[in-house]
C-alpha positions in Angstrom: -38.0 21.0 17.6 -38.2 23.7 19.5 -35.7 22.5 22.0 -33.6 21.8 19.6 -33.1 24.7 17.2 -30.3 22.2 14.8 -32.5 19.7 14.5 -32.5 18.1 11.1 -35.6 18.9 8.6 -36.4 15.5 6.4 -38.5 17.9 4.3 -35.9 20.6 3.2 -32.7 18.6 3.9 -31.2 21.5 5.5 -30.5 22.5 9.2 -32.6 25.5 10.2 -30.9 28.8 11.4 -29.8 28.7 14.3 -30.4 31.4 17.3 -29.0 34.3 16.7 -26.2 34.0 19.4 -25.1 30.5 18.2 -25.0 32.4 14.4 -22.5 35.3 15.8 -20.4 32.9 17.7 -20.7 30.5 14.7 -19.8 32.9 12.1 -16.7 34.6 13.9 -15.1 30.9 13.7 -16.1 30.2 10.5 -15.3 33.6 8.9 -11.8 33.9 10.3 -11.2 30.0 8.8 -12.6 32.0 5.8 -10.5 35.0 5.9 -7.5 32.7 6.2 -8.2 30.4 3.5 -9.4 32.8 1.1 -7.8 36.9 1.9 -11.5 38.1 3.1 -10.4 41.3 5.7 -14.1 42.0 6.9 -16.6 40.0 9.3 -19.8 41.1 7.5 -21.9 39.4 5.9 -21.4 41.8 2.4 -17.2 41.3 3.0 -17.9 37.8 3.0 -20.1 37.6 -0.5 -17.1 39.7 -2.0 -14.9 37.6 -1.0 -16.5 34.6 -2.4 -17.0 36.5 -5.7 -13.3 37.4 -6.0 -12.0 34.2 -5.3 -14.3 32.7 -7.8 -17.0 30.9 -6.5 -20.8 31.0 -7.0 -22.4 33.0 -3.7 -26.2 32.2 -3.4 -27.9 35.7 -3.1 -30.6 34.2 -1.0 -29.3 32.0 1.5 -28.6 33.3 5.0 -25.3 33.8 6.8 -25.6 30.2 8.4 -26.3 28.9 4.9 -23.5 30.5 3.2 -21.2 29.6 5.9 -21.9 25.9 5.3 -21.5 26.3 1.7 -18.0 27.4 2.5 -16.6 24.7 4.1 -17.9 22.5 1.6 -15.6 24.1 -0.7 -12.6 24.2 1.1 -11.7 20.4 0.3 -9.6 20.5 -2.7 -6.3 18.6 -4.2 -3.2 19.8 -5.4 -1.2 18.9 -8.2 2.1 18.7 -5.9 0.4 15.4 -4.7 1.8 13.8 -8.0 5.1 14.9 -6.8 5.0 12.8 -3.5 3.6 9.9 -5.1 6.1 9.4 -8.0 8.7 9.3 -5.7 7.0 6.7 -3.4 7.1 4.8 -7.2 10.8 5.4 -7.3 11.8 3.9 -3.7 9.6 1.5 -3.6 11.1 0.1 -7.1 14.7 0.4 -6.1 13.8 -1.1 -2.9 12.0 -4.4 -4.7 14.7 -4.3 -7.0 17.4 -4.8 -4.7 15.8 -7.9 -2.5 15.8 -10.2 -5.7 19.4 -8.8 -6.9 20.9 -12.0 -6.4 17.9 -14.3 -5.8 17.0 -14.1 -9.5 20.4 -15.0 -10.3 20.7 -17.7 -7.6 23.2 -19.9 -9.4 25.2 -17.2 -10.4 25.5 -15.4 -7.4 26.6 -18.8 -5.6 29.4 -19.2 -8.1 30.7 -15.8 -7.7 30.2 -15.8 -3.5 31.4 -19.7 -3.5 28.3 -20.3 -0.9 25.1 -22.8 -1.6 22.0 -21.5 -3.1 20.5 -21.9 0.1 23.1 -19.3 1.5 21.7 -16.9 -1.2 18.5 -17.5 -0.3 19.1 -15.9 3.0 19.8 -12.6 1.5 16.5 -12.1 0.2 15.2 -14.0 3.7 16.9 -11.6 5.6 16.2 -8.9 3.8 12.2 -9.7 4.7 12.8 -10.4 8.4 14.8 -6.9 8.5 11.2 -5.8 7.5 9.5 -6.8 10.6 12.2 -5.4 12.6 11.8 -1.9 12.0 8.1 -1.8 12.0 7.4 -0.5 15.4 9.3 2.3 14.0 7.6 3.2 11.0 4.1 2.9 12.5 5.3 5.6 15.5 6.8 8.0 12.6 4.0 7.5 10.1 1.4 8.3 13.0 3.4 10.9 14.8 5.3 12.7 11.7 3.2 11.9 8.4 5.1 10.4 5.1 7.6 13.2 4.4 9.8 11.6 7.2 9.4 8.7 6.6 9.9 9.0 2.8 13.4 11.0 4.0 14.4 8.0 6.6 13.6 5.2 3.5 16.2 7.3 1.1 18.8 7.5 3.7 19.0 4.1 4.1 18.5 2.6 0.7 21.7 5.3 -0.2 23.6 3.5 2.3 22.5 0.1 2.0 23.5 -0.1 -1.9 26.8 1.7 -1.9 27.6 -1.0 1.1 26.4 -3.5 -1.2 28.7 -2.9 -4.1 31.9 -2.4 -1.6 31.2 -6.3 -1.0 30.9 -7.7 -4.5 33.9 -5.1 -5.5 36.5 -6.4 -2.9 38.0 -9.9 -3.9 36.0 -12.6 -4.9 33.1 -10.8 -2.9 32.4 -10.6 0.5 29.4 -12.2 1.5 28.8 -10.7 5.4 29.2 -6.9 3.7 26.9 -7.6 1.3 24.3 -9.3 3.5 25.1 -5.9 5.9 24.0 -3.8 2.5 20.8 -6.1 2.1 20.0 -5.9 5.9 20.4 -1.9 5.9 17.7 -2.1 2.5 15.7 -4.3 4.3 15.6 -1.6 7.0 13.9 0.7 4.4 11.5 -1.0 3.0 8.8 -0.4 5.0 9.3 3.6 5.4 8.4 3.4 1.6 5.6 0.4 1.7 3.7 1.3 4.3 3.9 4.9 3.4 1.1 4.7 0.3 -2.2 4.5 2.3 -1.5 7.3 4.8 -0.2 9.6 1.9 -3.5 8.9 -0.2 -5.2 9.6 2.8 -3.2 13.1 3.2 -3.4 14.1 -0.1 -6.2 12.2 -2.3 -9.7 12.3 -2.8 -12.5 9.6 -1.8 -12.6 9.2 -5.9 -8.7 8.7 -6.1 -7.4 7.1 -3.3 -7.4 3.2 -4.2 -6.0 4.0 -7.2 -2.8 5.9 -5.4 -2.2 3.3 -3.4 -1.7 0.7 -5.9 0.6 3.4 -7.8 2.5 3.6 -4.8 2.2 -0.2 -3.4 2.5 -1.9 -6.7 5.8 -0.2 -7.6 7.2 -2.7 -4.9 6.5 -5.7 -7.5 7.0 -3.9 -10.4 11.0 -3.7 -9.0 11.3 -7.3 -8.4 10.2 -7.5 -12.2 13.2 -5.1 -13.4 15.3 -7.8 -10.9 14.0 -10.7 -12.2 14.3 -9.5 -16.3 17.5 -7.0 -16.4 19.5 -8.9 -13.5 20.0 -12.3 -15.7 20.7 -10.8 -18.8 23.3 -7.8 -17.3 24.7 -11.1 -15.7 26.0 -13.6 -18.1 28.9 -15.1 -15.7 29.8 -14.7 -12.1 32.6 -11.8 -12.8 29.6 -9.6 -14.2 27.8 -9.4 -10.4 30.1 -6.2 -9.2 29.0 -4.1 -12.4 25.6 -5.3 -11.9 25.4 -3.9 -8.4 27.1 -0.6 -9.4 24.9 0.1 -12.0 21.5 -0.8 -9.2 23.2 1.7 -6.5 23.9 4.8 -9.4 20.1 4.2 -10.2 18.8 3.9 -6.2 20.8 7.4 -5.9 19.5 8.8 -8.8 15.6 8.1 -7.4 16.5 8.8 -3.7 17.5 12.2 -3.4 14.2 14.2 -5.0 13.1 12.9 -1.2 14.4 16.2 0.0 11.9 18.1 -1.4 8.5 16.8 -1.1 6.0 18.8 0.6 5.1 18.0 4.5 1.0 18.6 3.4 -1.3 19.7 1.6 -2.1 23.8 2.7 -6.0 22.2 2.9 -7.7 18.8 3.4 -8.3 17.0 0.3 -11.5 15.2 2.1 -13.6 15.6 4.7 -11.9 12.5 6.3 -9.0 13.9 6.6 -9.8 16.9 8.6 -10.5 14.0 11.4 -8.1 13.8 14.2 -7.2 10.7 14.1 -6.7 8.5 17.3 -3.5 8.4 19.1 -0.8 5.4 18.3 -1.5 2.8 21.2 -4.9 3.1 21.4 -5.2 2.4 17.4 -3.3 -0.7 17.7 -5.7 -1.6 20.6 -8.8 -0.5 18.5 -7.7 -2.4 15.6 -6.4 -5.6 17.3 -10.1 -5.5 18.4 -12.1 -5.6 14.9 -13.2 -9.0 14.0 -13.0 -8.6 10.4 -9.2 -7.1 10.5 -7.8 -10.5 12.0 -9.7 -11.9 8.4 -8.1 -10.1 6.3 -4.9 -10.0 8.1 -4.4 -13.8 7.7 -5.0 -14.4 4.5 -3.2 -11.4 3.1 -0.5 -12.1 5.3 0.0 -15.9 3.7 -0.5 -14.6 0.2 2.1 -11.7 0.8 4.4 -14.6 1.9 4.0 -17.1 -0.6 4.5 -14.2 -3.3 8.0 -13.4 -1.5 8.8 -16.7 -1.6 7.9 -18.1 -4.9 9.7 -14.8 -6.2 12.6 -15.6 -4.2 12.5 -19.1 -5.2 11.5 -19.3 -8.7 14.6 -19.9 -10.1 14.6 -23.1 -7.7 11.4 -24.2 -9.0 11.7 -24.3 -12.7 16.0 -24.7 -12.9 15.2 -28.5 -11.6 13.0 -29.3 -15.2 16.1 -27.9 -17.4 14.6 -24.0 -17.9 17.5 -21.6 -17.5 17.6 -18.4 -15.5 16.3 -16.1 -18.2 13.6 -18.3 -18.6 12.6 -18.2 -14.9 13.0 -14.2 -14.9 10.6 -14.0 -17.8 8.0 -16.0 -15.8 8.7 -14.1 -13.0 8.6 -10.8 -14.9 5.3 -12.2 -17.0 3.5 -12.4 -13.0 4.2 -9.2 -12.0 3.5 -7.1 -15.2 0.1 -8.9 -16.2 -0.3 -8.4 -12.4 0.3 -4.7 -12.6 -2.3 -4.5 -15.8 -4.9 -5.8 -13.9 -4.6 -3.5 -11.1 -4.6 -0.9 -13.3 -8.2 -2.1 -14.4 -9.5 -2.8 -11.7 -8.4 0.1 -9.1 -9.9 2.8 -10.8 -13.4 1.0 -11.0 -13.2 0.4 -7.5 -12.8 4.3 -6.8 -15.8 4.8 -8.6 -18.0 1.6 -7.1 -16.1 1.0 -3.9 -17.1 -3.0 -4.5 -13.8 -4.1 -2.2 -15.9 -7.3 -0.7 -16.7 -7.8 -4.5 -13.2 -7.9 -5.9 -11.9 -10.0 -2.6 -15.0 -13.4 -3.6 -13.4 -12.9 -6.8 -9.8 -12.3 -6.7 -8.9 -14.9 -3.3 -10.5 -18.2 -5.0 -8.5 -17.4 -8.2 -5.5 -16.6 -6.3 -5.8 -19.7 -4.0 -6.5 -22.0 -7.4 -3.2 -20.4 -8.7 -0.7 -22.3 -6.4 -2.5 -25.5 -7.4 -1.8 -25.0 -10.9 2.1 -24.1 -10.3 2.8 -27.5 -9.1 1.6 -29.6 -11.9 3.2 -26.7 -14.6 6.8 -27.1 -14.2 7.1 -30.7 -15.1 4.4 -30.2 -18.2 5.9 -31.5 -21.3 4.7 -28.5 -23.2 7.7 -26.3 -21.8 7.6 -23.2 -20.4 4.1 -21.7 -21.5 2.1 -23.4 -18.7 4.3 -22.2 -16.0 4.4 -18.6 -17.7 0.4 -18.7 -18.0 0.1 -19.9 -14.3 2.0 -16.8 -13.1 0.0 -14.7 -15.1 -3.2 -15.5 -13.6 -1.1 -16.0 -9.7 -0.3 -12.0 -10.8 -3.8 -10.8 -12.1 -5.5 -12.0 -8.7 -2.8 -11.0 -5.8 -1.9 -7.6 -8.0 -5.9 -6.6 -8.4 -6.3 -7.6 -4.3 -3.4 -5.6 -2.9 -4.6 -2.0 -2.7 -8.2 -3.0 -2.8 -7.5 -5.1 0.7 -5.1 -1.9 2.3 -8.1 0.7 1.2 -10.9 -1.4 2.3 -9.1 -1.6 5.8 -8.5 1.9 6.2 -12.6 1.9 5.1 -13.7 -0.6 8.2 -10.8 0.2 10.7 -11.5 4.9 10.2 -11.1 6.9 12.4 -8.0 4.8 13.4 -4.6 6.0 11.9 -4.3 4.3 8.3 -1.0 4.0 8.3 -1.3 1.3 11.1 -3.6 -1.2 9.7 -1.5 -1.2 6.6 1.9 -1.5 8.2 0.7 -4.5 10.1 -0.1 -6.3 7.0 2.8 -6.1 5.6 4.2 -7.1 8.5 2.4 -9.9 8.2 3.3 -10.7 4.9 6.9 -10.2 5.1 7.7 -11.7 8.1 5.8 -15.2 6.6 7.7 -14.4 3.6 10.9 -15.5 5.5 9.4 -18.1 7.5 8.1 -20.0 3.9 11.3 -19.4 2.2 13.5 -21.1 5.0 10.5 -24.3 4.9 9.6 -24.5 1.5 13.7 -24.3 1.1 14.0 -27.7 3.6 11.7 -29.3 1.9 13.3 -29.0 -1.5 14.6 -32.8 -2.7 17.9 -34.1 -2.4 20.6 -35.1 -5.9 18.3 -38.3 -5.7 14.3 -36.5 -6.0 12.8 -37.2 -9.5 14.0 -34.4 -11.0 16.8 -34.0 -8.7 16.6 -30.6 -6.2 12.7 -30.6 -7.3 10.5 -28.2 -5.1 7.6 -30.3 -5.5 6.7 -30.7 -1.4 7.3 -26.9 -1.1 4.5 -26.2 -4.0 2.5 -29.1 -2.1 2.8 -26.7 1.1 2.2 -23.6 -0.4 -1.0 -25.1 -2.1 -2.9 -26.4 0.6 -2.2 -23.4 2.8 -3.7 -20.9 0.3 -6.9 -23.0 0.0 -7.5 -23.2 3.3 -6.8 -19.3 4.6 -9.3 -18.2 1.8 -12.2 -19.1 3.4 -11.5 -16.5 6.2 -11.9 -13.2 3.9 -14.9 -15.1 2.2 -17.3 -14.6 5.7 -16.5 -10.8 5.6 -20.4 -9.9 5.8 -21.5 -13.6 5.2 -20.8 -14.9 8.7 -21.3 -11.5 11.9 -22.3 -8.1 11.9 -22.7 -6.1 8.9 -19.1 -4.2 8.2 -19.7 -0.8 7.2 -17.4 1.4 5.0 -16.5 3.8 7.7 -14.2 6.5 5.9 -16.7 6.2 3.0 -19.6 7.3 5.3 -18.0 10.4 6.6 -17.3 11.8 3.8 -20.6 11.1 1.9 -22.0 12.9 5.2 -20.4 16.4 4.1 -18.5 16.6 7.1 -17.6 20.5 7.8 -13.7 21.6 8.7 -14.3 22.9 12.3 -12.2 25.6 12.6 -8.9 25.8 14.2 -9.5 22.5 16.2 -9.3 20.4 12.9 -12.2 18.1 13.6 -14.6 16.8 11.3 -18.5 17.4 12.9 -21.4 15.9 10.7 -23.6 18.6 9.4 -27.1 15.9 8.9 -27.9 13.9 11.3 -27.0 10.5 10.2 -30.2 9.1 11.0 -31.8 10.3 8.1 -32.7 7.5 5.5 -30.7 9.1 2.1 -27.5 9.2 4.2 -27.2 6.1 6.2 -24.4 4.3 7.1 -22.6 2.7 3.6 -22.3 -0.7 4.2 -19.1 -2.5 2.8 -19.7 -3.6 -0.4 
């Protein structure tokens, strides 16, 4: 011990003074971070208790300069209420943005009326519109990573501005023109993952340990929650082809109306809400290479890559599946609608108990055998001779599993993936799960049947498909901590480790030595 004047103390918990010329240099750093943060003008160690006292927080009488120093930067983590700010209008895009993918899927018919294309031609407005996704990925992640959400946010409102005024200049001119308005789609497309991938780096930025989960699945399950609106208001502002034009107009007044508060969110928070994020994270390239290297990322990655694709598709296609059985389009938007909103209450459940007990491996054995079972169940539904109700129930329960899984997955892979950038991990996902999103559209569209299937134009192979895939991929998240090395809650851990704000270099540095038994590594639950 004597070598080692910091070494940790298992009997007091606390570090022991240090020498006196590590103290002086140690309190010049710490003081000035302190005169900064909160007005102190004087180095001493009396300035420093005044200053403490004035700004309204409890100064031990007895504890040395080293001691009081500590109990500073403990302090300094704090949240703002401007965060709420940032995060509604993450809600907002990411609405408008859902909204405007399943404009004319959910009023496939309709739309191919009006456009005087096939269904499947419609089909590859919402396919493109997923595919445009993937495209500008690369992009976002750089941003996100170099330039934080504010940017990003800013980027996503340019373009869904653009995108829906384009939009409604092709369904306004005569009888529509198709190639504008898949132009429009394309640009929306563009945006969508500026405001989807945004969620987990802002709750990093700005949130809590206790509140992050939960502000991701505001932010991320907005995106559904527009493709509900779609689904319900599109069919009933649409009674007949002619309708489509004022249909659009009315979806680009209200994209402008939530895209231009953009301007004015804050770049940051003037301190770190956690001890986390006062960790530098790593640079761009060599987070992709440090993540493409986790076992238990390419897990995750596969299966919530499929079920982000079969839940673009069966949204995209829902219409397609029930039409053939002699439901009508309001009938398939309030089955649609019924999945995402029961999905939506069940995230609202289950994310804030998962702040509180961080059980993510818990809530993925659960929720990814429920949501596999779901696709089973929507193949026999459709032709059950009790109508509608079995579908409706089966998209109720396909919504309470994905809905309670999505921010619980893109939080627990920040967890196991930290001190990599978040923002990566999650745009990759939903990379993933977009760009398989096209790919089963355009197949589970080929293998609808011909005027001569039983009923004709039934979907039945594509629900075959879509079944048998889900099964399968859910036995990769189930190993996570069954089959390997234990995964451990990385993020978690350094925060529960009362990691101190290092000065002027931003770097989180442990202050216990992580050896210690009451503050090993939390494994992932």
């Amino acid at each position: 011990m004597a070598g080692n004047p910091l070494t940790w103390d298992p009997r007091t918990r606390l570090l022991p003074p240090p020498p006196p010329d590590q103290v002086q240099m140690h309190s010049a750093s710490i003081l000035n971070l302190w005169t900064e943060l909160f007005g102190a003008q004087s180095q001493s160690h009396a300035t420093a208790s005044g200053s403490a006292k004035e700004a309204g927080m409890p100064y031990p009488e007895n504890e040395t300069n080293y001691e009081v120093e500590i109990a500073a930067m403990r302090r300094s983590f704090r949240v703002y209420k401007r965060r709420f700010f940032g995060l509604c209008q993450l809600v907002l895009l990411n609405i408008v943005i859902s909204w405007d993918w399943l404009t004319f899927s959910s009023i496939s018919s309709t739309s191919a009326d009006y456009f005087q294309v096939s269904e499947s031609t419609i089909n590859w407005l919402s396919t493109a519109f997923l595919f445009a996704f993937c495209a500008a990925t690369p992009v976002v992640m750089y941003m996100l990573n170099k330039g934080g959400p504010r940017p990003v946010i800013i980027t996503a409102s340019v373009l869904i501005l653009i995108g829906n005024w384009v939009r409604y200049a092709g369904t306004k001119a005569q009888g529509g023109i198709f190639g504008v308005v898949m132009f429009g789609q394309l640009l929306v497309g563009f945006a969508q993952p500026f405001a989807l991938a945004a969620p987990t780096r802002y709750s990093d930025l700005w949130f809590s340990e206790q509140g992050r989960t939960s502000a991701t699945a505001v932010a991320t399950l907005a995106n559904p929650l527009g493709a509900a609106i779609g689904q319900l208001v599109d069919s009933f502002w649409t009674v007949k082809p002619s309708d489509i034009p004022n249909m659009v107009l009315w979806i680009s007044v209200i994209s402008t109306v939530a895209c231009v508060p953009s301007l004015f969110i804050p770049a940051r928070p003037p301190t770190p809400a956690s001890a986390s994020a006062t960790v530098s994270k790593t640079p761009f390239g060599e987070s992709i290479r440090g993540i493409a290297q986790r076992r238990e990322f390419w897990l995750v990655f596969i299966a919530f890559s499929v079920y982000v694709g079969f839940f673009n598709s069966v949204s995209t296609l829902i219409n397609q599946i029930l039409l053939p059985y002699g439901f009508s389009e309001t009938d398939a938007g309030i089955a649609g609608g019924v999945l995402i909103v029961a999905g939506l209450i069940s995230s609202a459940i289950v994310s804030p108990i998962n702040d509180r007990y961080k059980q993510y491996l818990l809530v993925i054995r659960i929720c990814v055998p429920a949501h596999a079972i779901s696709y089973i169940g929507l193949y026999f539904c459709p032709s059950s001779p009790y109508g509608i109700a079995p579908s409706i129930v089966v998209c109720a329960l396909l919504g309470v599993s994905a809905f309670a899984l999505l921010p619980v997955v893109l939080e627990y892979l920040v967890e196991i993936t930290y001190p990599y950038s978040p923002e990566i991990s999650s745009t990759l996902l939903w990379m993933g799960g977009q760009l398989l999103g096209g790919i089963f559209t355009i197949i589970q569209t080929e293998l609808k049947a011909g005027q001569d299937g039983a009923p004709p134009q039934n979907m039945k192979r594509s629900l075959i498909f879509s079944a048998v895939i889900a099964c399968v991929v859910a036995l990769f998240p189930l190993t996570l901590n069954v089959i390997g090395p234990k995964i451990v809650n990385k993020r978690l851990e350094a925060d529960r480790n009362d990691i101190q704000y290092a000065g002027n270099q931003g770097v989180g540095v442990p202050l216990r030595d992580r050896n210690d038994s009451s503050d090993a590594p939390v494994a992932a639950h």
